[in-house]
Wavefront OBJ file of the C-alpha trace (Angstrom):
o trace
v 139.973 58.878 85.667
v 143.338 59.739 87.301
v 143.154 62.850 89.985
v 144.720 65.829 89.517
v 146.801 65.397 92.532
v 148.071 61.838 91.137
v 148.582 63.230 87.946
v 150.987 66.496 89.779
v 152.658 63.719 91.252
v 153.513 61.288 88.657
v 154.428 64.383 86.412
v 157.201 65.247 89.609
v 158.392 61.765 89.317
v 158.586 62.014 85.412
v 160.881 64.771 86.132
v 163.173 63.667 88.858
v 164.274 60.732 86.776
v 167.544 60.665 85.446
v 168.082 61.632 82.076
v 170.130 63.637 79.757
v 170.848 66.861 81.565
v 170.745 70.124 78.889
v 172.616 72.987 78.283
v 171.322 76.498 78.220
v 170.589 76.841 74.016
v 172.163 79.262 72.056
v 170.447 80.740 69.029
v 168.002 77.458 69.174
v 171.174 75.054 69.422
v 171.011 72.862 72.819
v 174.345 70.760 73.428
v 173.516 67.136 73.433
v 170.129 67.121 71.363
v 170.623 69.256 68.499
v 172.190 67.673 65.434
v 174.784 68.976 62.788
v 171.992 68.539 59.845
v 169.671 70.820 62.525
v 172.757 73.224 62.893
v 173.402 73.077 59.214
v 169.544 73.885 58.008
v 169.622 76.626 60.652
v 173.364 78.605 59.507
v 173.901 76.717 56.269
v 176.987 75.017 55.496
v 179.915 76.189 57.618
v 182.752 78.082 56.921
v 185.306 75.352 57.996
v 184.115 71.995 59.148
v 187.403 69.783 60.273
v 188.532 68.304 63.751
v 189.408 71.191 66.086
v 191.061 70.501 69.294
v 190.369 66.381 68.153
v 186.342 66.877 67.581
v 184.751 66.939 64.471
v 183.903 71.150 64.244
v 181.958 73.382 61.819
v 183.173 76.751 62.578
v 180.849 79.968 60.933
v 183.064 82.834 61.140
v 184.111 85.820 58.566
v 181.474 86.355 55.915
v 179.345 83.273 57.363
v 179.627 84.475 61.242
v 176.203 84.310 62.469
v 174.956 87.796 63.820
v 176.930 89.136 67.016
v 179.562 86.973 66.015
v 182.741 86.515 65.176
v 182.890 83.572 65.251
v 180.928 80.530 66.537
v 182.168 76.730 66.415
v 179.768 73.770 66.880
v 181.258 70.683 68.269
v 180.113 67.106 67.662
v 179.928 63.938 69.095
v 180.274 60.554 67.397
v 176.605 60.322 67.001
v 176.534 63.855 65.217
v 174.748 65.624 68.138
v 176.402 68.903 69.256
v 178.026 68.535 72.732
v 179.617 71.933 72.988
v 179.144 75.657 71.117
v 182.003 78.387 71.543
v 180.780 81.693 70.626
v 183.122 84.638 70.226
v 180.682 87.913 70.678
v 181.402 90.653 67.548
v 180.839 93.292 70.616
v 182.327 94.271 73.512
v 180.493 92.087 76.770
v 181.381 93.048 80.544
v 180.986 91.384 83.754
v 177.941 92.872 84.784
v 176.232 92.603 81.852
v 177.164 88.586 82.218
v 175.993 88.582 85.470
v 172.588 90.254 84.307
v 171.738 87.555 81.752
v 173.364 84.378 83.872
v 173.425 85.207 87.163
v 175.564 86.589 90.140
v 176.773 83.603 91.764
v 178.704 81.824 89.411
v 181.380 80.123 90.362
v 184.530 81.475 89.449
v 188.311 79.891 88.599
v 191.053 81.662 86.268
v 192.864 79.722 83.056
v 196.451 79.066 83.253
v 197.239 82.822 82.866
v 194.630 84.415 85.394
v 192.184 85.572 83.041
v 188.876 85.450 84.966
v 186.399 82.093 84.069
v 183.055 82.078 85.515
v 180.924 78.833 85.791
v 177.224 78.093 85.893
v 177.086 74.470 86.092
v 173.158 74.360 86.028
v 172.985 75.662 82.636
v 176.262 74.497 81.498
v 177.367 77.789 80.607
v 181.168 79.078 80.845
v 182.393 82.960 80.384
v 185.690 83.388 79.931
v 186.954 87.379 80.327
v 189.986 88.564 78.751
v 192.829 90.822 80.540
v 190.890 93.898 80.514
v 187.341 92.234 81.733
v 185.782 91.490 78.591
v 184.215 88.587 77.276
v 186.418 86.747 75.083
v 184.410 83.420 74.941
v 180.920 81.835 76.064
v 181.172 78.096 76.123
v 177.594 76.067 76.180
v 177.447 72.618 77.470
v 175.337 70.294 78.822
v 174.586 71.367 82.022
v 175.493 68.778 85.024
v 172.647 68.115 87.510
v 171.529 70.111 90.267
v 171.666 66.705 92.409
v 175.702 66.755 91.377
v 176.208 69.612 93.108
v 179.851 69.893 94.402
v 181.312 68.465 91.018
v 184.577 69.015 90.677
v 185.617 71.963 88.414
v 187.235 71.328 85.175
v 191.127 70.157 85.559
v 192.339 73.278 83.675
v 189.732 76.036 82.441
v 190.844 76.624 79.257
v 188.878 79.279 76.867
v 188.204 77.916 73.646
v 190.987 78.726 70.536
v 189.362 81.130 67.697
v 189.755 78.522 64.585
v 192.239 80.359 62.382
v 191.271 82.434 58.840
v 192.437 80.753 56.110
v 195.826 82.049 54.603
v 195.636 85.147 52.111
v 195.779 83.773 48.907
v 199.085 84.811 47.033
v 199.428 87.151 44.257
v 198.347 85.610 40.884
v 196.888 83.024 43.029
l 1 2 3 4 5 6 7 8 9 10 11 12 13 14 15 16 17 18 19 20 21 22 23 24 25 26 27 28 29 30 31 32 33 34 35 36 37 38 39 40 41 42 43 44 45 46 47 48 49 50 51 52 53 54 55 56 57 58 59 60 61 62 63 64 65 66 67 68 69 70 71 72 73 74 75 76 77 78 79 80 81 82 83 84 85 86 87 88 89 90 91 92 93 94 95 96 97 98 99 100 101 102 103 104 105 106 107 108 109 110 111 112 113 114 115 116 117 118 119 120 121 122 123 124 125 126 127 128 129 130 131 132 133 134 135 136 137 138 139 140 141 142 143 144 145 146 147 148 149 150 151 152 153 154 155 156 157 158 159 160 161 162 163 164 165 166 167 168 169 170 171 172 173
């Protein structure tokens, strides 16, 4: 029979092995192990499901937003596993109420026209704030290892683009 102290310490080793790293989940979805059919049976069928900034998206938004949304897309991989979810919140989110569910220490960079972008690279969570300090976006990823600590930030921090409503139809249309 194995000791408890051997068993502690082959559990620790389990742990420390490499492996996929995860993303903090959003409404059950976890970047790089849920699949679209999981994301599907969960929301139903998307709004709009197309290639969005050149991966495959389904976007819920208008009358299918999912609660507290206004829109939320889903991006997927080759393999169908979601590697990325962009939420846009229906209500207004500030900084400290971002820094009360993530954290205070994030790490923090601007987009291309100084809106604020704060980082938490152990959950692989982004918040992007618009001109007046509001949340405009939260981006979920999978998170990068604690042991990769010092990894570069991304090239350009660029908040995810609101997929477009579909036209109003016409008159007569």
């Amino acid at each position: 029979m194995i000791s408890r102290q051997l068993a502690n310490a082959l559990l620790l080793a389990a742990l420390a092995l490499p492996g996929p790293a995860l993303g903090r989940s959003w409404q059950g979805v976890t970047p790089g192990v849920t699949t679209q059919a999981e994301v599907v049976a969960r929301f139903g069928e998307p709004s709009t499901k197309g290639k969005l900034e050149g991966k495959t998206a389904l976007v819920y938004k208008g009358d299918q937003a999912i609660s507290g949304t206004r829109q939320a897309q889903f991006f997927l991989g080759e393999d169908g596993v979601v590697t990325e979810i962009n939420v846009f919140p229906a209500t207004q989110l500030d900084k400290d109420s971002v820094a009360g569910t993530y954290g205070k220490d994030p790490q923090k960079t601007f987009t291309d026209d100084f809106r604020p972008v704060w980082i938490y690279r152990p959950i692989g969570v982004m918040v992007f704030f618009g001109k007046e300090g509001q949340v405009e976006a939260i981006r979920f990823r999978a998170s990068e290892r604690s042991g990769e600590a010092g990894a570069p930030l991304p090239a350009k921090a660029q908040p995810p683009r609101a997929a477009a409503a579909p036209p109003a139809p016409r008159p007569g249309e």
